[in-house]
N, CA and C atoms of all chains as a GROMACS GRO file, in nm:
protein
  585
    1UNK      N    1  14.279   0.547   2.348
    1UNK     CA    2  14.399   0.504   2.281
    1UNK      C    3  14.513   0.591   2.331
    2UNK      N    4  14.602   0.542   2.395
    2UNK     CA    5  14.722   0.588   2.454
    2UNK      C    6  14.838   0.534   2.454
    3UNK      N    7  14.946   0.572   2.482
    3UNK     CA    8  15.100   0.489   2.548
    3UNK      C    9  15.131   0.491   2.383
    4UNK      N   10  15.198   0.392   2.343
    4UNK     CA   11  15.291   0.349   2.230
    4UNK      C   12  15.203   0.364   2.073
    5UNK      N   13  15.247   0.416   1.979
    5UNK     CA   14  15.144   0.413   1.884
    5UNK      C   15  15.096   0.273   1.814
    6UNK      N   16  14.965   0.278   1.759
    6UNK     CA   17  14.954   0.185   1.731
    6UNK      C   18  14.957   0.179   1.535
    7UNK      N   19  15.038   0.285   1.518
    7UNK     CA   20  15.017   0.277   1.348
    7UNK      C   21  15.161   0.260   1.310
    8UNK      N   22  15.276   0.210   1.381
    8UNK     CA   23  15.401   0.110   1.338
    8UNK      C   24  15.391  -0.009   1.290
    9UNK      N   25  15.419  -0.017   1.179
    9UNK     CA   26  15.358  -0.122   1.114
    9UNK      C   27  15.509  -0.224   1.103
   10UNK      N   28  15.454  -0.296   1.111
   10UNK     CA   29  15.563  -0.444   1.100
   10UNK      C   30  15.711  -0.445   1.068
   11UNK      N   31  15.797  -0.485   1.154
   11UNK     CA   32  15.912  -0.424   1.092
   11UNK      C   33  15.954  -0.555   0.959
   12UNK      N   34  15.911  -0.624   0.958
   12UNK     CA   35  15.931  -0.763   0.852
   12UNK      C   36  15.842  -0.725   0.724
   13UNK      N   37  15.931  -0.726   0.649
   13UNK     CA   38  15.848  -0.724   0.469
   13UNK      C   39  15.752  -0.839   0.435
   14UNK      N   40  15.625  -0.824   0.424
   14UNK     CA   41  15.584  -0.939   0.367
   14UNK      C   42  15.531  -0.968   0.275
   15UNK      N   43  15.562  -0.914   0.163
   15UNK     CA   44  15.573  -0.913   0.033
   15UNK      C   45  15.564  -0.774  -0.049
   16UNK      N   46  15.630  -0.785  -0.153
   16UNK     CA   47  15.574  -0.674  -0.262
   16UNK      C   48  15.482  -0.686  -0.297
   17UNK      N   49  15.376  -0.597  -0.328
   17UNK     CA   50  15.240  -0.591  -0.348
   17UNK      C   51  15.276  -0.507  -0.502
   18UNK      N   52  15.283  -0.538  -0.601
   18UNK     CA   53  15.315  -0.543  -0.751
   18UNK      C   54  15.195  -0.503  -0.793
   19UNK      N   55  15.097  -0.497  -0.768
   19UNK     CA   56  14.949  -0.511  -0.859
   19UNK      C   57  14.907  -0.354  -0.814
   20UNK      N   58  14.907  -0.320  -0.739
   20UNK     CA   59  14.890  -0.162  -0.720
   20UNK      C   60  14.983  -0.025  -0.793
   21UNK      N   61  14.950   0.042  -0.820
   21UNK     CA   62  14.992   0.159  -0.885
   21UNK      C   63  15.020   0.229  -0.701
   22UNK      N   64  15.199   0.262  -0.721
   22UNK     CA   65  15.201   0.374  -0.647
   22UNK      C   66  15.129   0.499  -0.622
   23UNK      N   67  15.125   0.571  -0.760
   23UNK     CA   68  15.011   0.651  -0.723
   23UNK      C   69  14.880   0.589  -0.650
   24UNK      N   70  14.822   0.514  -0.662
   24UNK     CA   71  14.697   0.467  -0.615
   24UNK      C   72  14.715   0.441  -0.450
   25UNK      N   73  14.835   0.368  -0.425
   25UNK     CA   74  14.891   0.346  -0.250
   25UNK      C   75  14.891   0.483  -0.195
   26UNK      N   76  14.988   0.576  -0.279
   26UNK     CA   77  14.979   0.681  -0.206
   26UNK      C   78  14.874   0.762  -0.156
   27UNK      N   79  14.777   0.797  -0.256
   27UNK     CA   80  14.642   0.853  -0.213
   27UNK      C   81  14.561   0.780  -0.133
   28UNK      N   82  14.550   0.679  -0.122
   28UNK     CA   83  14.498   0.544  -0.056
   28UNK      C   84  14.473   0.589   0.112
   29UNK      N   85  14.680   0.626   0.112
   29UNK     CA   86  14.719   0.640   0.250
   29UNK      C   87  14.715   0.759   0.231
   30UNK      N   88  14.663   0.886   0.198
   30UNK     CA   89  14.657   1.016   0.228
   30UNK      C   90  14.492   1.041   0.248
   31UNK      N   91  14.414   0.929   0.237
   31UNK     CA   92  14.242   0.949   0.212
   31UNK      C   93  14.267   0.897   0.395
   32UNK      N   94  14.326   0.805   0.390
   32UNK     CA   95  14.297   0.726   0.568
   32UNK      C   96  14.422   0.790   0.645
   33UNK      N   97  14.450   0.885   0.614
   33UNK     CA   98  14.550   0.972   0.723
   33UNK      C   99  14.488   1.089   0.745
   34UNK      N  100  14.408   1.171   0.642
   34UNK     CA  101  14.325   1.275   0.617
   34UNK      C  102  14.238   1.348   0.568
   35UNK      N  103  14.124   1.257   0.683
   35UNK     CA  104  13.997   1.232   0.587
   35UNK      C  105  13.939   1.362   0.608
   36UNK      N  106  13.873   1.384   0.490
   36UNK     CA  107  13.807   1.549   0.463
   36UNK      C  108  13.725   1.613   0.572
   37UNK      N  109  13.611   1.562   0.578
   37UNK     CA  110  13.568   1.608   0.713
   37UNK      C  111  13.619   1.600   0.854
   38UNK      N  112  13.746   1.535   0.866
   38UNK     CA  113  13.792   1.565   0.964
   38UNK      C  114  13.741   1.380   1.060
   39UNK      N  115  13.668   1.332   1.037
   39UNK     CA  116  13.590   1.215   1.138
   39UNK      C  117  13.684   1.066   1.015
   40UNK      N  118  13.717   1.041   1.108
   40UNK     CA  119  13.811   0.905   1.041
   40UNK      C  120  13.697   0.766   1.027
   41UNK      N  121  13.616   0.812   1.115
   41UNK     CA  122  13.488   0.705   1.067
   41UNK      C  123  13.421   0.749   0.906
   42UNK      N  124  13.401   0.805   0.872
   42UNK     CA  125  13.308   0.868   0.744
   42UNK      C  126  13.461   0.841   0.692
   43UNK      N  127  13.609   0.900   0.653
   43UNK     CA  128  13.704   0.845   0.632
   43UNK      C  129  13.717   0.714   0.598
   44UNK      N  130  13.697   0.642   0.647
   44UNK     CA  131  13.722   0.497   0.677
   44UNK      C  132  13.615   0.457   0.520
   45UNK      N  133  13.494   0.511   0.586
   45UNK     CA  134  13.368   0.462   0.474
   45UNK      C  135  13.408   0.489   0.306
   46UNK      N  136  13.444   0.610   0.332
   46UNK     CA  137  13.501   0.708   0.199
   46UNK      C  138  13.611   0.621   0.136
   47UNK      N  139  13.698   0.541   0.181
   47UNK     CA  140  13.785   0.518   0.174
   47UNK      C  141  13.748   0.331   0.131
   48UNK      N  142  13.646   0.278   0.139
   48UNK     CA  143  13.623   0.122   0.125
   48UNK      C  144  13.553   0.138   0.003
   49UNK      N  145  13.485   0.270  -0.038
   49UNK     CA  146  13.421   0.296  -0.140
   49UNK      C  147  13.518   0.317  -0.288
   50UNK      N  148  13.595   0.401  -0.252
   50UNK     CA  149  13.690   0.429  -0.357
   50UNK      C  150  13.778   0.317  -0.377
   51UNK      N  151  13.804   0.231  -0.270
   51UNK     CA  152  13.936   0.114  -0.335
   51UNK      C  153  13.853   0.024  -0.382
   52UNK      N  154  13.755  -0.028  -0.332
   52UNK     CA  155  13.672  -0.129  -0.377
   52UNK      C  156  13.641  -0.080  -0.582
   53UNK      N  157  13.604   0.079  -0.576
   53UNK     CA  158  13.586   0.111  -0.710
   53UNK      C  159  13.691   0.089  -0.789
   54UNK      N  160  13.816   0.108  -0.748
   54UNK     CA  161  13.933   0.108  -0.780
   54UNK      C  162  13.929  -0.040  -0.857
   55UNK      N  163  13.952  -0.101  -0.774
   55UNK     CA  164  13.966  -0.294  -0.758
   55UNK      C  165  13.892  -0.300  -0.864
   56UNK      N  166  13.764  -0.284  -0.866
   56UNK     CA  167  13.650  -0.322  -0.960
   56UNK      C  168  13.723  -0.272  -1.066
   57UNK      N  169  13.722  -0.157  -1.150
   57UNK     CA  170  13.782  -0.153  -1.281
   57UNK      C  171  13.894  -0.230  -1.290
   58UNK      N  172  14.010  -0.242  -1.238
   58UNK     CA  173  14.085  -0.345  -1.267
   58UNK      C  174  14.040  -0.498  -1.285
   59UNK      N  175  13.957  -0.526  -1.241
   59UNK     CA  176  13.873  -0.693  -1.277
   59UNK      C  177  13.845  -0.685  -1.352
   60UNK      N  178  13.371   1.647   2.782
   60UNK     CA  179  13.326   1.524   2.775
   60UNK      C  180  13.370   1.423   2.654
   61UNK      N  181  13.434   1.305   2.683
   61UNK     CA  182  13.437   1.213   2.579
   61UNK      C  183  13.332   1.134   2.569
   62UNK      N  184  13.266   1.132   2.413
   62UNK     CA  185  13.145   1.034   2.387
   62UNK      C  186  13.185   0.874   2.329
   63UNK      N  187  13.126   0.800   2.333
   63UNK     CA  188  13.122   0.684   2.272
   63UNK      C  189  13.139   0.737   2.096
   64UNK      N  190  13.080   0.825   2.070
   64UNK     CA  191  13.118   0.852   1.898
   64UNK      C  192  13.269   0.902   1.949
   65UNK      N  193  13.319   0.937   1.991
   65UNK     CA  194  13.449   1.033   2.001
   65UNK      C  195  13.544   0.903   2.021
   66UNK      N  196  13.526   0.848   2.098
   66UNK     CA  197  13.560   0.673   2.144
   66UNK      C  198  13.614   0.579   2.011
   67UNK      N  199  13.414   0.561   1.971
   67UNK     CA  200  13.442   0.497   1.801
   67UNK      C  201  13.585   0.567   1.704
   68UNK      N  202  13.524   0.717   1.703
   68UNK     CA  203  13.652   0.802   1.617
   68UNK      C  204  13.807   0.785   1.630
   69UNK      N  205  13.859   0.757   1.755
   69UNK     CA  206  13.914   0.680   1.789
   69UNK      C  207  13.987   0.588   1.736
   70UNK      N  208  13.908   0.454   1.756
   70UNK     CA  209  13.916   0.350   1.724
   70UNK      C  210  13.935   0.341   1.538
   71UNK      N  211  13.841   0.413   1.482
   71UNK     CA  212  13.859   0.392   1.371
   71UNK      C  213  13.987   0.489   1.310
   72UNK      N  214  14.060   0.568   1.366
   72UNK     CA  215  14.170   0.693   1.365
   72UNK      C  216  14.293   0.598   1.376
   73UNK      N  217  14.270   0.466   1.468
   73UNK     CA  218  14.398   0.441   1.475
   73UNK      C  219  14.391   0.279   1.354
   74UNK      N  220  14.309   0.270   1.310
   74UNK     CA  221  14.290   0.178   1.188
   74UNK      C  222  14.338   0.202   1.068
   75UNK      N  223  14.306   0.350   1.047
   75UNK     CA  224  14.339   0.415   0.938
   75UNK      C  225  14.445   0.455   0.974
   76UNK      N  226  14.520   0.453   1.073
   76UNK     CA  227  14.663   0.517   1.056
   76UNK      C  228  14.778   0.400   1.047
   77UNK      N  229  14.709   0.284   1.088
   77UNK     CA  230  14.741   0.161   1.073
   77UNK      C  231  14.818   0.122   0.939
   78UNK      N  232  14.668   0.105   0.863
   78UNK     CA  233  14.634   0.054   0.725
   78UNK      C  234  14.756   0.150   0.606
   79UNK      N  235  14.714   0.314   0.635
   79UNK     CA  236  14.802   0.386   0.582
   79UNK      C  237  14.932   0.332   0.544
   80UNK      N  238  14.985   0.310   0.679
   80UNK     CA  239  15.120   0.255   0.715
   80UNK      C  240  15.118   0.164   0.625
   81UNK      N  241  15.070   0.075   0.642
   81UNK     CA  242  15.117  -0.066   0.554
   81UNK      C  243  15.089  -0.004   0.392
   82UNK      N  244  15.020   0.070   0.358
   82UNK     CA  245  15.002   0.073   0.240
   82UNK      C  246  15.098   0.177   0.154
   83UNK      N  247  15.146   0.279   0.270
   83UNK     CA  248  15.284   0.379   0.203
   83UNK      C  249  15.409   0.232   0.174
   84UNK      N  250  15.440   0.149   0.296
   84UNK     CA  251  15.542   0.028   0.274
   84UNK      C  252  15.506  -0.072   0.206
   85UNK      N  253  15.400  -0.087   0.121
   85UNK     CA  254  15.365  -0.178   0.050
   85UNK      C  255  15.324  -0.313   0.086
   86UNK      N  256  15.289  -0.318   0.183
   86UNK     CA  257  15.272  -0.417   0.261
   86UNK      C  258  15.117  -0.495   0.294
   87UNK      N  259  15.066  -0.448   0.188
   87UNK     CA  260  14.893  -0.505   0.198
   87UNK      C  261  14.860  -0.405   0.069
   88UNK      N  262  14.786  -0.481  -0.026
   88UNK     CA  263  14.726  -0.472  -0.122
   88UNK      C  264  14.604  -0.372  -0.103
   89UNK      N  265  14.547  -0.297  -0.180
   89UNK     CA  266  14.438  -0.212  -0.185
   89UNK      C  267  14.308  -0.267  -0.146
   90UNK      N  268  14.332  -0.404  -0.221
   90UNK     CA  269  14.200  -0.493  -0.208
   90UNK      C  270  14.145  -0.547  -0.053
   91UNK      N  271  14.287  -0.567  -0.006
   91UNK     CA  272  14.288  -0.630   0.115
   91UNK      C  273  14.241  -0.498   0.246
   92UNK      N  274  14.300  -0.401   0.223
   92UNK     CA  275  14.330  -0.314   0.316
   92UNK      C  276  14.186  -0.302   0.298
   93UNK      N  277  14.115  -0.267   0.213
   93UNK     CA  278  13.938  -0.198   0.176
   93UNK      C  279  13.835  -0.319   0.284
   94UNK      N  280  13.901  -0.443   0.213
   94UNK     CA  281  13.860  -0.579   0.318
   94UNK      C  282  13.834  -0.550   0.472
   95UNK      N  283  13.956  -0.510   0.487
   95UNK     CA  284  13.985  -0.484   0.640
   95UNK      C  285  13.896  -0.401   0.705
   96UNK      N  286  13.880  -0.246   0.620
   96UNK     CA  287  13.819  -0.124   0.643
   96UNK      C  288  13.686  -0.170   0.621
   97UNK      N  289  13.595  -0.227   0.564
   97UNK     CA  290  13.484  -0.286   0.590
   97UNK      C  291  13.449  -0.319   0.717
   98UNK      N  292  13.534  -0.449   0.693
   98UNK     CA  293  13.487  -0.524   0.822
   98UNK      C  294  13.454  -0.445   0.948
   99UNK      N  295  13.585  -0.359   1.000
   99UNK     CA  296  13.554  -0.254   1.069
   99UNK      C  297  13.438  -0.198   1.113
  100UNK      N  298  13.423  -0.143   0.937
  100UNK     CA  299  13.298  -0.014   0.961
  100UNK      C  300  13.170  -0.128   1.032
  101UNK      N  301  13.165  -0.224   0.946
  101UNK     CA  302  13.045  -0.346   0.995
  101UNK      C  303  13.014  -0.340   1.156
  102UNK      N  304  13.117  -0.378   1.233
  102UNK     CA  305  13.120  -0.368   1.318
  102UNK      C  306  13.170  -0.266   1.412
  103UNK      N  307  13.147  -0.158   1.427
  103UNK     CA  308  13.160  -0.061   1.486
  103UNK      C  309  13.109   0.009   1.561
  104UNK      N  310  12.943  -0.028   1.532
  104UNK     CA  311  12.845  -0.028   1.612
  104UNK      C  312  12.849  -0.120   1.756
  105UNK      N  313  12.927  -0.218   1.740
  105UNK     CA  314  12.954  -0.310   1.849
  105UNK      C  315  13.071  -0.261   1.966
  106UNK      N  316  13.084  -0.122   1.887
  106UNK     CA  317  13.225  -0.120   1.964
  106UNK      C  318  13.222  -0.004   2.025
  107UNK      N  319  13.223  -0.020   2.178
  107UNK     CA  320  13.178   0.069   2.318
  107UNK      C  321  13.327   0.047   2.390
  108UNK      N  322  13.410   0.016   2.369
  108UNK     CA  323  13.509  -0.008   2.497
  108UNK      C  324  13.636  -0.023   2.416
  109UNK      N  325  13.787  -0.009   2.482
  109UNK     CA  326  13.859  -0.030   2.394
  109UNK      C  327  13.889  -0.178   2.403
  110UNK      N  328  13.844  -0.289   2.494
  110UNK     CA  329  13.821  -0.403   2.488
  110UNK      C  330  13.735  -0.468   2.400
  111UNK      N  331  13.645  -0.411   2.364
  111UNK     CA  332  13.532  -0.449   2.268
  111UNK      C  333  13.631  -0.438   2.162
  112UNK      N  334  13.730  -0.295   2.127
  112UNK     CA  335  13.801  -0.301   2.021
  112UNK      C  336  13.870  -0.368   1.963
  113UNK      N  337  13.969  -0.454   2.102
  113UNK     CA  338  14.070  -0.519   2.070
  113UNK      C  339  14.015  -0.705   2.060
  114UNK      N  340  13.882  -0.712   2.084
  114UNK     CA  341  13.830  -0.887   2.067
  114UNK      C  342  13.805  -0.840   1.914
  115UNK      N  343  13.749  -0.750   1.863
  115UNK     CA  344  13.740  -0.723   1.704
  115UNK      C  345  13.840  -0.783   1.650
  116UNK      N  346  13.970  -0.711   1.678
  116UNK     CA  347  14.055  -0.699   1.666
  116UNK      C  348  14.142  -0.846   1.636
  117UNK      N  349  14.121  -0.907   1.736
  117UNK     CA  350  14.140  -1.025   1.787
  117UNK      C  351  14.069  -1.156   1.644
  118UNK      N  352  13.962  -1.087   1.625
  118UNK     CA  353  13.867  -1.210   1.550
  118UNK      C  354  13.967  -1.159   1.400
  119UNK      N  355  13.962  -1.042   1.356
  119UNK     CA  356  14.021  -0.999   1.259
  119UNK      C  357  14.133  -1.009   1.217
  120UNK      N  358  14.214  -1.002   1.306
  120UNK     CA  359  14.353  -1.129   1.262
  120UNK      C  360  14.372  -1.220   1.208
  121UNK      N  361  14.258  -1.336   1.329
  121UNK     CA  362  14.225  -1.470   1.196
  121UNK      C  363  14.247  -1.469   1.076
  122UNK      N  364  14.131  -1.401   0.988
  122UNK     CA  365  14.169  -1.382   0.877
  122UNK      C  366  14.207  -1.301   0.783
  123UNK      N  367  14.282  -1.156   0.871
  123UNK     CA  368  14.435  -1.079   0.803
  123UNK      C  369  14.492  -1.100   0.876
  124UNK      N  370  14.618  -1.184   0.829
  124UNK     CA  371  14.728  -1.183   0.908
  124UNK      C  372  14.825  -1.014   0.912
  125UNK      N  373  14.791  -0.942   0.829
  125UNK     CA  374  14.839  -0.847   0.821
  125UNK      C  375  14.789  -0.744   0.950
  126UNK      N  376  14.696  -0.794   1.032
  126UNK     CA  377  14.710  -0.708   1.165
  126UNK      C  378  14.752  -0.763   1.275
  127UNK      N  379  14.845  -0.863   1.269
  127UNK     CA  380  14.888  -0.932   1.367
  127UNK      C  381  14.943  -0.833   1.464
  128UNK      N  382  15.021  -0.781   1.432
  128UNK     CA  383  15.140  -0.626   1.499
  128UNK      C  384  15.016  -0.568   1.554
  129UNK      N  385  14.890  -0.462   1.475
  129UNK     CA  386  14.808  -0.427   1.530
  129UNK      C  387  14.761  -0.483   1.639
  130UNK      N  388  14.727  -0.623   1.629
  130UNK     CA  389  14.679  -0.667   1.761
  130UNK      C  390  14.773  -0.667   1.853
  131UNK      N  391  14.898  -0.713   1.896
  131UNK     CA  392  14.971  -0.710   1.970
  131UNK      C  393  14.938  -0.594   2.024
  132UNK      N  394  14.991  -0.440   1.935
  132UNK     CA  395  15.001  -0.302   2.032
  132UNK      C  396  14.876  -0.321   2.087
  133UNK      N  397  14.780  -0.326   2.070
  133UNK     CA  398  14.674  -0.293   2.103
  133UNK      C  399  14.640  -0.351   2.238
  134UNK      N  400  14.688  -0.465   2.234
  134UNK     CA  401  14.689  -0.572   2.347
  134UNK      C  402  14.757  -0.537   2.445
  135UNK      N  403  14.882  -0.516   2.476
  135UNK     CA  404  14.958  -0.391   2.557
  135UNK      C  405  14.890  -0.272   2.567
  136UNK      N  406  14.826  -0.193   2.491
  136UNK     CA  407  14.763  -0.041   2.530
  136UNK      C  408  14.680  -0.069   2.659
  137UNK      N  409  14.601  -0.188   2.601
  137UNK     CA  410  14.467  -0.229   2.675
  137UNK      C  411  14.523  -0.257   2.837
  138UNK      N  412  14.613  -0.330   2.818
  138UNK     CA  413  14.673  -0.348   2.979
  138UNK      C  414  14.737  -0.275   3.031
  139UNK      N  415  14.802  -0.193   2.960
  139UNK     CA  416  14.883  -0.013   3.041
  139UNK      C  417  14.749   0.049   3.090
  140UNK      N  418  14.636   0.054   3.006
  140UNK     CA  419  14.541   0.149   3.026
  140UNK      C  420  14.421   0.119   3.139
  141UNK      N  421  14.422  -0.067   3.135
  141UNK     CA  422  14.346  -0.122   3.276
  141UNK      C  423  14.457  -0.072   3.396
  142UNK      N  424  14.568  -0.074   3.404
  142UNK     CA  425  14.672  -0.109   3.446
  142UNK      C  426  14.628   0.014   3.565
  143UNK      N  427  14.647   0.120   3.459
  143UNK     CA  428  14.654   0.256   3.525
  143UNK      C  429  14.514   0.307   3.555
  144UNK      N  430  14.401   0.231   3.546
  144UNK     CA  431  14.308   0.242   3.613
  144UNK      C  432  14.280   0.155   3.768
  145UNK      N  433  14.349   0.071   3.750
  145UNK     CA  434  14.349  -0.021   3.858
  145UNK      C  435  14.403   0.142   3.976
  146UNK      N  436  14.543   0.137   3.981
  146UNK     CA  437  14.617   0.238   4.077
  146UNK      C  438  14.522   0.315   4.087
  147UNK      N  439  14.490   0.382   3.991
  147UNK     CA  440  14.368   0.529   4.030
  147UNK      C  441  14.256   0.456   4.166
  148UNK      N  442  14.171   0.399   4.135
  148UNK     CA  443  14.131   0.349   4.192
  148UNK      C  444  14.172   0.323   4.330
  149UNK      N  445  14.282   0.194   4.358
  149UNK     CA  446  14.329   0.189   4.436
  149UNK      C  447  14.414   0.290   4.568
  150UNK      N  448  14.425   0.364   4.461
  150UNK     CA  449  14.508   0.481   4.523
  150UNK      C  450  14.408   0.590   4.636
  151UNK      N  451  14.291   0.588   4.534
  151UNK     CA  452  14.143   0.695   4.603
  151UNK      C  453  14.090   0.607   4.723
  152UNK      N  454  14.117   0.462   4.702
  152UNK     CA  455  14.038   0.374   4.766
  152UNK      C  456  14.092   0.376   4.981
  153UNK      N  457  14.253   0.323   4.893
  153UNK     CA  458  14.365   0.387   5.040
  153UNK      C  459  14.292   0.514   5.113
  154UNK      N  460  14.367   0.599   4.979
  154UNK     CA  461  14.350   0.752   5.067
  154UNK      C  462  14.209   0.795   5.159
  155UNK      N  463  14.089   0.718   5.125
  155UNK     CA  464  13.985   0.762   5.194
  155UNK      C  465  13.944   0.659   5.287
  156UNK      N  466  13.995   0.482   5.318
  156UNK     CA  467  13.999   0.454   5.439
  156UNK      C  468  14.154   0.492   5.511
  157UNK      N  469  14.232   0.501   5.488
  157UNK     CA  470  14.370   0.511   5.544
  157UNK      C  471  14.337   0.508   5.696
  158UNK      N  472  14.288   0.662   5.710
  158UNK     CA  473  14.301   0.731   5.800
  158UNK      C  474  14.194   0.637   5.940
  159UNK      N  475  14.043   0.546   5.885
  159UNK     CA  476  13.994   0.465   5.980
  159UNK      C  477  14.015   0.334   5.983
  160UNK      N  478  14.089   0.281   5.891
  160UNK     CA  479  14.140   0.121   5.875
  160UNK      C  480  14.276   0.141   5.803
  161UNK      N  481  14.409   0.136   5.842
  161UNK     CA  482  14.497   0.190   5.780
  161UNK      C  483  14.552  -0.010   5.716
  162UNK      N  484  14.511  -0.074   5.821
  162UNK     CA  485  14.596  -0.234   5.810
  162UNK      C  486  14.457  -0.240   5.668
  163UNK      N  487  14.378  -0.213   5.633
  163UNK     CA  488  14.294  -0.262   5.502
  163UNK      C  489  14.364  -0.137   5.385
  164UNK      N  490  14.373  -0.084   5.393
  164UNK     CA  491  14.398   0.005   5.290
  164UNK      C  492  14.563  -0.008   5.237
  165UNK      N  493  14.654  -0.053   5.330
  165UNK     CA  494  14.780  -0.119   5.308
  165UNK      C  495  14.795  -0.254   5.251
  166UNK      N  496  14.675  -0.377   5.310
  166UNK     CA  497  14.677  -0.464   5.274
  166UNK      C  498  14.627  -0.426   5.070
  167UNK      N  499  14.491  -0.352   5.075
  167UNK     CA  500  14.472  -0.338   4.928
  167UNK      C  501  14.598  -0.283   4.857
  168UNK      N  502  14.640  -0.168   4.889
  168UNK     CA  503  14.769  -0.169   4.796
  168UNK      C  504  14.879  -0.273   4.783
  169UNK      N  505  14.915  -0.354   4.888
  169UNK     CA  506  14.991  -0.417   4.908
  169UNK      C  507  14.954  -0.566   4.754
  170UNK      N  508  14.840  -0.568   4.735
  170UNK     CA  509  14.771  -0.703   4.668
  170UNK      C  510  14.778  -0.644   4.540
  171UNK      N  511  14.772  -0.464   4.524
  171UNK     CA  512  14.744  -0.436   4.394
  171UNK      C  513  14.886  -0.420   4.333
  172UNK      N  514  14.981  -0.414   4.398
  172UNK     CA  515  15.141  -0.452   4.385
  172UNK      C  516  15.155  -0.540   4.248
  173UNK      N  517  15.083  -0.633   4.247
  173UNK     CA  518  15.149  -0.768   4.134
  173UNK      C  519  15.068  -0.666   3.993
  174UNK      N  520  15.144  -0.743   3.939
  174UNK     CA  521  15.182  -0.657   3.750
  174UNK      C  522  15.035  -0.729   3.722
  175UNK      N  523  14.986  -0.880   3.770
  175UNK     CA  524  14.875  -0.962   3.727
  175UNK      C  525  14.748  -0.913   3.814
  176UNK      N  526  14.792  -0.773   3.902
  176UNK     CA  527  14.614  -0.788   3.972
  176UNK      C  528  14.534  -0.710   3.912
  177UNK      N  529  14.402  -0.770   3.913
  177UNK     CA  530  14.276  -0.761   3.814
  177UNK      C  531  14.170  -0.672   3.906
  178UNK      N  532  14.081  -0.615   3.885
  178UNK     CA  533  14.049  -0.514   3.989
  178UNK      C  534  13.930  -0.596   4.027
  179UNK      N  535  13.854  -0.706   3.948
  179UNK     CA  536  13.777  -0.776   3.989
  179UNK      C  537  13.843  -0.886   4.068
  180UNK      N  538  13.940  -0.899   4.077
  180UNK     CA  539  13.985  -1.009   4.187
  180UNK      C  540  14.031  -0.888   4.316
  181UNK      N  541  14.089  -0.774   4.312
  181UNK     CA  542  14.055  -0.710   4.415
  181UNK      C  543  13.902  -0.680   4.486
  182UNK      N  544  13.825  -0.704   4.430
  182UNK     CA  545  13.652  -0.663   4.439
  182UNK      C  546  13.660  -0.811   4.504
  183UNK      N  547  13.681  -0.899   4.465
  183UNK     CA  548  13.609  -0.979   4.531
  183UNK      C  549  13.693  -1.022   4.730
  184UNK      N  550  13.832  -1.000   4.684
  184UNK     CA  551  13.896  -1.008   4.782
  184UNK      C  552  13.842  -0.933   4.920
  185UNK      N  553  13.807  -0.820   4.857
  185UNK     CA  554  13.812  -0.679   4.937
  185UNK      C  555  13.688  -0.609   4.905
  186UNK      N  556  13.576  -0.688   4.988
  186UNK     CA  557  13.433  -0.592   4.998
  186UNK      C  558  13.416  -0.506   5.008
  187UNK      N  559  13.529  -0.457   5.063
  187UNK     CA  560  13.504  -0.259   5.102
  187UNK      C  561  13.548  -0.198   4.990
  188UNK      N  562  13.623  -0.290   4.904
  188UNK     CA  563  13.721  -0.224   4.767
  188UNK      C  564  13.602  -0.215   4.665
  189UNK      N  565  13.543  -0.303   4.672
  189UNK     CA  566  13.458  -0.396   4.560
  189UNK      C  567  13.307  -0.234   4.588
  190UNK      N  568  13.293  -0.290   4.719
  190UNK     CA  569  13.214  -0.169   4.736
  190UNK      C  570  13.172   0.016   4.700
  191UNK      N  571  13.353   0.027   4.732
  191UNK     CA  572  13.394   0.152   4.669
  191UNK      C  573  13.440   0.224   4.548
  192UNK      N  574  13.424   0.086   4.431
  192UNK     CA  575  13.427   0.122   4.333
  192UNK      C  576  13.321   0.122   4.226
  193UNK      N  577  13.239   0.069   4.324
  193UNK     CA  578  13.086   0.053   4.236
  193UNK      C  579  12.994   0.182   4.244
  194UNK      N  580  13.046   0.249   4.346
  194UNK     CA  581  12.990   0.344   4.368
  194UNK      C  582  13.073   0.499   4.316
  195UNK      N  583  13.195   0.443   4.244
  195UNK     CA  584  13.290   0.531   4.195
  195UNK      C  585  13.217   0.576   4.052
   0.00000   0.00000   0.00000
């Protein structure tokens, strides 16, 4: 992975996402920017576990 | 040495820096983004190349439109990064006939000139090219 980054995300709004707690976005994006052990794969995992838990209590 | 896990790490480094993004701008739901990060992990095992990355990539769009942008960069990386493997190549390929076939080693650079040449259409053009990179 090189040249231009690839984590610029869209310059077009495509919607407000209302149903999330800021707090919850923010940590969200601080778990998949800096994942504890350091390996963004185990990150990644860590990270489908907790929102999915998340999601679930809200249902 | 870079490994195929270092590769994967990678790949999954620039997902999560992705996803982040959209999720500091509000721009994909928790539910969705976790969606995404699945799918991923699912397939990750499949993923040896940054071409392998970007057909993922590719299928995964379908159904988030929210990595459309992702795919694009990615799609450009992939061709800066063949791009600049092509020249390497080409460049070693020159420099070591030059000096006993100079009209073949001019003609190969001369073909690897276009923004569209593919190193397998140089290989096939150019047996001695095709030759010397198999053994690269």
């Amino acid at each position: 992975m090189s040249e231009e980054s690839l984590t610029e995300s869209e310059p077009k709004e495509i919607e407000s996402k209302a149903e999330d707690r800021e707090a919850d976005l923010t940590e969200a994006a601080q778990m998949l920017e800096e994942p504890k052990d350091g390996s963004f794969l185990t990150g990644l995992a860590a990270f489908v576990a907790w929102a999915k838990s998340l999601v679930a209590k809200k249902d | 040495m870079v490994t195929t896990l270092d590769n994967k790490n990678e790949y999954a480094k620039s997902i999560c820096l992705f996803l982040a993004e959209l999720l500091r701008t509000r721009r994909i739901t928790l539910a969705r983004s976790s969606e995404i990060a699945q799918k991923v992990l699912q397939n990750i095992n499949l993923i040896d190349t940054e071409e392998d990355f970007l057909r993922l990539t590719k299928e995964l769009a379908f159904e988030f439109e929210e990595l459309h942008y992702f795919k694009e960069r990615l799609s450009k990386n992939v061709h800066v990064n063949q791009r600049r493997e092509l020249e390497k190549k080409v460049r070693e390929f020159a420099a070591s006939v030059m000096y006993q076939d100079s009209k073949l080693a001019l003609d190969v650079l001369a073909a690897a000139v276009s923004d569209e040449a593919r190193l397998e259409d140089l290989g096939a053009r150019f047996p001695q090219f095709e030759q010397f990179i198999k053994t690269k």
